[in-house]
N, C-alpha and C positions, 0 to 999 in steps of 0.2 A: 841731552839729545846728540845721537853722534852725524855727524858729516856725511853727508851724501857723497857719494864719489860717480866723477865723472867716468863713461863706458873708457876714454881717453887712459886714464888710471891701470882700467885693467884690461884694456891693448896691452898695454906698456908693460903690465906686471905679467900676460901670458908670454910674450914676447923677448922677455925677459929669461925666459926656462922655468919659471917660477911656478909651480902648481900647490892645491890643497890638500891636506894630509890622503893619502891612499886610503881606500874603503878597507876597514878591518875588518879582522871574521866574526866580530862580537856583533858590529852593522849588520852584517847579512844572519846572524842570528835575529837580531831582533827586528827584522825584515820578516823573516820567517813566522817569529811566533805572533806578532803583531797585527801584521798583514794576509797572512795565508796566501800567498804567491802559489801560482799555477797559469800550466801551459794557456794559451787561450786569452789571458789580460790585458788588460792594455793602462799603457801607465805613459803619464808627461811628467816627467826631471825639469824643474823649474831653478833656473839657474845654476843648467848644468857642468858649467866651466868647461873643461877638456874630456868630460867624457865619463868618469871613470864609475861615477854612483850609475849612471846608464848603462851601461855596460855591464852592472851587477844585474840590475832590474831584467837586462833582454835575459841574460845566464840564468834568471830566475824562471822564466818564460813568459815575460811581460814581451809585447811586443810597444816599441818606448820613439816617445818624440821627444829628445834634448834639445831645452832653447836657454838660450845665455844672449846676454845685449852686447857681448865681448864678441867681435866678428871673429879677429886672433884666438879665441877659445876655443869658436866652431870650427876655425880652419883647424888648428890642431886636432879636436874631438871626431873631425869627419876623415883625418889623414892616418889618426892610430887605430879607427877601429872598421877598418874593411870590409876584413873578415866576418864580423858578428851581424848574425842574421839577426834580423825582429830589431834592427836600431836605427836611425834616423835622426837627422841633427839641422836643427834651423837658427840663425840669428833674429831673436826679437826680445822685445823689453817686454817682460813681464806684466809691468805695471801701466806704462803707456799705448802699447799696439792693441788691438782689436785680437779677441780671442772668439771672436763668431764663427770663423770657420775652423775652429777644432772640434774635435767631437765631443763626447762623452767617455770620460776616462774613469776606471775601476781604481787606478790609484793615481795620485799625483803626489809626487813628493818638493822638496824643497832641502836639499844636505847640505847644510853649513851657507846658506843663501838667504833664510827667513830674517835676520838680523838686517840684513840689508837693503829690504822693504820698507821704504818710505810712507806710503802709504796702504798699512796692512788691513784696517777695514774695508778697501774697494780690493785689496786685491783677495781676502778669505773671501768677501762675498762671489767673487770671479772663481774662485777654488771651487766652491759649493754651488755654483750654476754649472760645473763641467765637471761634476763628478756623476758616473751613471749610479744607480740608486742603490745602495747599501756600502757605496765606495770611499776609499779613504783618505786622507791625507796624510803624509808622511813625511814628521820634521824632524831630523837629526841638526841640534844646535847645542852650545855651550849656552852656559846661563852665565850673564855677565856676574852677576854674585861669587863665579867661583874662578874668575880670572882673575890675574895679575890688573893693576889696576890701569899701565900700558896697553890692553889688548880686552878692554872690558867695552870695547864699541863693537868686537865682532860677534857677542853674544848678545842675549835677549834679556831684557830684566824681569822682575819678578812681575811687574803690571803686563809686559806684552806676554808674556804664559799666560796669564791669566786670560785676559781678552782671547789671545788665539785658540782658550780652548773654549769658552762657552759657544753652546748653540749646538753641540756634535751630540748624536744619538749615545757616542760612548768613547771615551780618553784613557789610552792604553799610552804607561810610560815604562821606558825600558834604560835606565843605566847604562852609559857605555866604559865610563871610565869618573875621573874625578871632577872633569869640568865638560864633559859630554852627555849629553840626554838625548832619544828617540822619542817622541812623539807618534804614536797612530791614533789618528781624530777621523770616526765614521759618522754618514750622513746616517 
């Protein structure tokens, strides 16, 4: 079971200059084939850190709400992307705040953040009540199977894939590298 980390943690680690790997072009590939992105979307980045998978989604022409429980993450995420229309960034916790007044979103993703869901059957079911109807979810994680055995808390094991994919009309997996996998899971 890995350790819950307090929001305190990753104040301190965005605060710090520290960020998670840049969105590769192999990502917004399998964004593309997976997802079918087009103008008009609308898409929630669930534990968006600094920004930067949001900022792919608005480019895609999702129009996107980034939320992270890291207030230090949104400052940064709302101070480097100005510029880009269709994005938007709020601080809240995922798992504990009220998602009633969100809407219905066509895609919701979750990149390199699913691992660190404490409670991921209240929070897929929370996924699956705000997704509008044919819409998908979208998990770029490492599988802890294929980490170093140091860094094997920030991936997902072979039981949480499994649970997180049952119950989806259909489970599109896309290879990003040696210890990276995409996920699109549609209602």
């Amino acid at each position: 079971m890995r350790e819950a980390l307090d929001v305190s943690v990753w104040d301190a680690y965005y605060a710090d200059g520290r960020h998670f790997r840049p969105v590769m072009d192999e990502e917004r590939e399998a964004l593309r084939r997976m997802a079918a992105p087009r103008p008009g979307l609308s898409a929630l980045d669930v534990g968006c850190g600094t920004g930067g998978f949001a900022k792919c989604l608005a480019e895609e022409g999702y129009s996107v709400l980034g939320v992270d429980y890291s207030e230090k993450a949104i400052e940064i995420a709302q101070s480097s992307f100005t510029e880009t229309s269709g994005l938007r960034f709020m601080c809240l916790n995922a798992e504990s705040d009220e998602w009633e007044t969100f809407e219905s979103y066509d895609l919701i993703s979750a990149r390199l953040a699913y691992a660190f869901i404490e409670q991921k059957q209240e929070f897929l079911k929370r996924v699956r009540d705000h997704l509008s109807p044919g819409g998908s979810f979208h998990v770029m994680t490492p599988l802890a199977e294929s980490l170093p055995e140091s860094r094997k808390s920030v991936g997902i094991t072979a039981d949480e894939l499994e649970e997180m994919c049952q119950g989806w009309s259909s489970v599109q997996e896309y290879a990003l590298d040696a210890q990276h996998t995409a996920y699109t899971l549609t209602v």
